[in-house]
N, C-alpha and C positions, 0 to 999 in steps of 0.2 A: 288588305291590298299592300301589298311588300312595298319597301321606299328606304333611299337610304341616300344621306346626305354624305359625300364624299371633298375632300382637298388636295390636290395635287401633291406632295410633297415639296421640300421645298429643294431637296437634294435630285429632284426627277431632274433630268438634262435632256435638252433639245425637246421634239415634239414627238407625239403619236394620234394613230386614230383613237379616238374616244371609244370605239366597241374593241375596238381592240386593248385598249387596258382596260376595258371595267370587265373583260372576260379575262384579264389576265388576276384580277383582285381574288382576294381566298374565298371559295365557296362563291363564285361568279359563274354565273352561266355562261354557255358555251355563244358564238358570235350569233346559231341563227334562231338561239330560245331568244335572245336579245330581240331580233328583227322583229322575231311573230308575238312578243310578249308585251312590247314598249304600250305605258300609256302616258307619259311627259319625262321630257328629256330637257335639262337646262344647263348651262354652266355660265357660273358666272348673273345671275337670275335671268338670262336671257334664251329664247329657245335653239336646241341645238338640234342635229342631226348626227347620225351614229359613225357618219364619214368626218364628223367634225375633228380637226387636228387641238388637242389640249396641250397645254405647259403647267410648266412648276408653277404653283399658287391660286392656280384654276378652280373654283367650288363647281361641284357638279352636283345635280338633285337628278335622281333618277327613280321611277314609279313604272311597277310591271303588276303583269295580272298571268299567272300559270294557266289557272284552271278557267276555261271556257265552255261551256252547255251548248251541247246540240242544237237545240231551238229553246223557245219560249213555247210553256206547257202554260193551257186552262189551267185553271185553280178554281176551286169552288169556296171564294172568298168572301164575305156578305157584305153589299153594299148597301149606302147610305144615299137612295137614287133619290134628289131633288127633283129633276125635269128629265123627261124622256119624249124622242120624238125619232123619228124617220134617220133623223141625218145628226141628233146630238145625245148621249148623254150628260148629264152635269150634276155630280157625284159631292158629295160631302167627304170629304176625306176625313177618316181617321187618323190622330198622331199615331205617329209610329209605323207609319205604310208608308214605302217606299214610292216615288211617282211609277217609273219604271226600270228594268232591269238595268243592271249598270256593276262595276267590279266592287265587289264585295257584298252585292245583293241583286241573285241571281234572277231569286225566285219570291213569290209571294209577296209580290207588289202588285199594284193597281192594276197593271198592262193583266196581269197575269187573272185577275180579277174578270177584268174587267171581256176578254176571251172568251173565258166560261161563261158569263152573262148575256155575250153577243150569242153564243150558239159557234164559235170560231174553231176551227182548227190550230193545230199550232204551228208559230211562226218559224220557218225553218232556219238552221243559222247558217252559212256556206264555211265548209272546210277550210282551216288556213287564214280565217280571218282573226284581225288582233281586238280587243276589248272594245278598243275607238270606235269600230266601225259596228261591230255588235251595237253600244251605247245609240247607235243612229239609227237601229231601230226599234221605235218606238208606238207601236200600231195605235192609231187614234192621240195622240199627245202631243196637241201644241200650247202647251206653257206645263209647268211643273211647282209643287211646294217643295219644299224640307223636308225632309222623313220627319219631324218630331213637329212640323207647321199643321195645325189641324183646316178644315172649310174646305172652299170651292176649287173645283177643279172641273173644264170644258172639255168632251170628249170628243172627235168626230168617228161620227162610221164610216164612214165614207173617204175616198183621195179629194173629191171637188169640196166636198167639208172641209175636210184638212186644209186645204190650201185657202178657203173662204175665211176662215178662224185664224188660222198660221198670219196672213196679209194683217189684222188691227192688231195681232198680238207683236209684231215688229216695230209699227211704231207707238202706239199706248195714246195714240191723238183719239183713235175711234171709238173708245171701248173706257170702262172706268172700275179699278179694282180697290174696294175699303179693305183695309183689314182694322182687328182691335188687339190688343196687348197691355198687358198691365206691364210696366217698367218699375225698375228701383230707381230713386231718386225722382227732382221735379225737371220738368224741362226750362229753360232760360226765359218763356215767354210761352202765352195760353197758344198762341199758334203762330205757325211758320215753317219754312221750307227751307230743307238740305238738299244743295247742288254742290255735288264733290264726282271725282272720278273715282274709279275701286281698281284695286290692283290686288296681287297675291300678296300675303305676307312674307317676307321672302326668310324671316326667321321661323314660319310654321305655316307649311304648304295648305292645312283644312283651312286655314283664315283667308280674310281678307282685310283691306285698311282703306280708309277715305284716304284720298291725296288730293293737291292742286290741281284745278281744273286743264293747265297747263301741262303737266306731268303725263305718265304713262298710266294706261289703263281705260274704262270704259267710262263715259259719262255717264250719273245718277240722279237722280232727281225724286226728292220725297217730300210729301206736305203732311203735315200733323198738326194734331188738334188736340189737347189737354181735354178731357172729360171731365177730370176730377181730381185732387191730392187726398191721401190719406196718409196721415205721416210719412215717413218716407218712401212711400209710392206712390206713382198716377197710371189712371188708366187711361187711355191716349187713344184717337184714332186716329190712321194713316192711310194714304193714297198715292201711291206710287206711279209716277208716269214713266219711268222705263223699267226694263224686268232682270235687273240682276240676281247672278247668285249673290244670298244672301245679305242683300239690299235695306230691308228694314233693320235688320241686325247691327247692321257695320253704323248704318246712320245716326241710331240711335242712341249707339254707344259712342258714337261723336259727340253728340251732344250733351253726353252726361248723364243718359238714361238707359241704359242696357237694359234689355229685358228680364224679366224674372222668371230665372231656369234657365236660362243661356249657358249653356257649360263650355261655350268655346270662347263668346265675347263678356261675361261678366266674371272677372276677379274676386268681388264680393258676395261671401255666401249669406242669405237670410236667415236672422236668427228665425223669423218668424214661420218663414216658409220651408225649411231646410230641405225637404221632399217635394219643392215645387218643381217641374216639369215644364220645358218652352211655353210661357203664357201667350201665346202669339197664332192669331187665329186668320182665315180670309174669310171675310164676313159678309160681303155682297161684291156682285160680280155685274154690270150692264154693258151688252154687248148684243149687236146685231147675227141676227140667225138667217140661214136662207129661207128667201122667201117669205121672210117676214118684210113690213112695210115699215115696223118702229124697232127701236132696241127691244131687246129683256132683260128682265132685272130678278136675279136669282137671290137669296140670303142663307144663309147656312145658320142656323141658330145655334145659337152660345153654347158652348159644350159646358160638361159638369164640372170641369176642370177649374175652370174662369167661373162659376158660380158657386165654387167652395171658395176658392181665395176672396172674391167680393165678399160674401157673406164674413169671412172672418173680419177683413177688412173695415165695413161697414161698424162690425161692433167692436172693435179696438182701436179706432182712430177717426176723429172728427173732418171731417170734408172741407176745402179748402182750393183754393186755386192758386197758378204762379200768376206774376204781373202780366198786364196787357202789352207792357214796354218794356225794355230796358235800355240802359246808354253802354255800348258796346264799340269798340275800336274796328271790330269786325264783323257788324252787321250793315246789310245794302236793304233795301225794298223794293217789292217787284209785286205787279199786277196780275194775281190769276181771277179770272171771270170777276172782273169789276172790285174784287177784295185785296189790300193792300196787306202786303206779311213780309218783314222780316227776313233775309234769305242769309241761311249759315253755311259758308263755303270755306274749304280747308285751304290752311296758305302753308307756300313754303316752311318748312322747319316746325310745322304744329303739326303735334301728335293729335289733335283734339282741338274744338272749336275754345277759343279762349275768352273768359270775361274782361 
């Protein structure tokens, strides 16, 4: 997916449209592959439109998509079908499967999967549409993993599914998602919750970064639980009350445990693992179905992945825990279901939760 970080000069004089110079730059497209191409537009890290008038010292982040597919094609992709009923499937996702189509993976993800499974036709795409609005649809998919996140994923067949599923997954009050993960390093305390806002990195648009609650971006909300330390790693589970892009990732690498195989949020490569792969799984999923009278409660079992690293783990390193406490400048406490924990929130000026 094409992208290119741009600065006004500092010699530019007066103002112009924005499509209008960035079709004037070398090797620019013309104003109306611009219109039908654009998928974020910013200047300045704020969003912009193609009528927007730019000056000298202006940064602009611009991201297009050329090539767009007709419809969304069946695929005859094998799935890993947990529960099947009238009005749901609820699929085990493989790492490495995309949720659904979207710019720079067109084809051969779940949606496409998941088509040829229903017995579906394919979805047509209307002429003249830009990436965005393709990205919107998505037949059957309300929530989404990471392409490299392996577990649970809630399908609907249906529009009145969609929209029954779509309604807890907005707010995360009705419905309750585990996932597990080995990280590098320990965490500050056996357990406890990150409440931070997320925003873009505006130095690398794939990232994201915790900021003050205060700040710009979306509220997040994570609880974790230490399992276990093995030398310099734990494996940890987590529950996530609202549903950001990559939400477990950012929070964790707040607090000093990046995942192991994170190639976007961990700096540090493992001597032990060098070939490790995202360790970060969704491992149970309870959430109400139509027409049922209680929740259901799904599990995706441990992939192979997470059961070579434990195994090495287990016999290279003796088992241990972090403290129950710590004395911290920057830790509050807060009551979830009768259990008191610890809550790590990013402040002004920290890159990272601070000891």
């Amino acid at each position: 997916m094409p992208f290119f970080n741009e600065t006004v000069p500092a010699e530019f004089t007066g103002t112009e449209r924005l499509d209008k110079y960035l079709s004037s730059l070398p090797n620019a497209m013309n104003r109306s592959k611009l219109k039908s191409g654009i998928i974020e537009l910013l200047v300045n890290e704020k969003k912009a439109k193609l009528n927007s008038k730019i000056k000298a010292g202006d940064k602009i982040y611009f991201q297009w998509e050329d090539s767009i597919p007709d419809d969304i094609e069946p695929q005859n992709i094998p799935l890993d079908i947990i529960y099947e009923d009238e009005n749901v499937t609820v699929v085990n996702k493989a790492q490495g499967i995309v949720t659904h189509p979207a710019a720079g993976n067109w084809d051969g993800t779940l949606v496409n999967a998941l088509l040829y499974h229903w017995g579906r036709e394919a979805v047509p795409q209307q002429k003249n549409q830009n990436s965005a609005i393709f990205e919107g649809r998505r037949p059957g998919i309300v929530h989404r993993l990471d392409k490299d996140t392996s577990g649970i994923i809630i399908t609907a067949k249906n529009r009145d599914t969609e929209e029954f599923l779509g309604n807890q997954f907005k707010n995360h009050k009705s419905l309750s998602k585990i996932y597990i993960c080995i990280c590098q390093g320990h965490p500050p305390v056996k357990e406890g919750l990150i409440r931070t806002k997320l925003t873009r990195d505006p130095h690398d648009r794939k990232r994201f970064k915790a900021c003050d609650l205060e700040g710009n971006g979306k509220i997040a909300v994570t609880k974790f639980k230490c399992i276990a330390c093995y030398g310099p790693y734990s494996l940890m589970k987590v529950k996530i009350y609202t549903g950001r892009t990559h939400q477990i990732r950012v929070h964790l690498k707040f607090i000093g445990c990046p995942i192991l195989g994170d190639r976007i949020y961990s700096k540090t490569k493992s001597t032990v693992f060098e070939n490790a792969t995202l360790m970060l799984h969704a491992y149970k999923l309870k959430i109400m179905l139509p027409g049922k009278n209680e929740k259901s409660v799904f599990t995706a079992k441990v992939p192979v992945r997470f059961k070579k690293v434990l195994k090495k783990l287990h016999e290279s390193f003796k088992k241990s825990m972090p403290p129950e406490q710590i004395n911290a400048r920057l830790k509050t406490e807060t009551t979830v279901k009768n259990q008191k924990l610890l809550v790590f929130e990013a402040k002004k000026g920290y890159g990272q939760w601070q000891k």
